[in-house]
C-alpha positions, 0 to 999 in steps of 0.5 A: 981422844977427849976434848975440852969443853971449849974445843968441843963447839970447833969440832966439825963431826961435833957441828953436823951432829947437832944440825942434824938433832935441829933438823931431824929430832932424837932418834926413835926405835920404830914402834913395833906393831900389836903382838911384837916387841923390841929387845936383844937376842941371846942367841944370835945378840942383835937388837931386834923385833919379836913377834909373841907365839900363838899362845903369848907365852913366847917371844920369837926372834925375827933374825935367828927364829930362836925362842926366848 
């Protein structure tokens, strides 16, 4: 359901979400150490962390182990 703008700043999930961007910061993704990377699957479709074959060529998906 959308809200005015005005109605907006007396919404309580709207008030704890930004407490929680002044005490945290903006989300980050992790970095991913040298010879991985982060990106979606095709085989399985999760968002996750690749680690590159021996040769760099390809990229193995860490959840399903699928190449792509």
């Amino acid at each position: 359901m959308a809200l005015r703008a005005d109605e907006l700043h007396e919404d309580l999930l709207y008030r704890r979400y930004l407490r929680a961007l002044s005490r945290y910061g903006e989300p980050e993704e992790p970095q991913p150490s040298p010879g991985h990377s982060i990106r979606h699957c095709p085989t399985c479709g999760a968002h996750t962390m690749f680690r590159l074959d021996p040769e760099g060529m390809w990229a193995e998906c860490m959840r399903c182990g699928h190449y792509a």
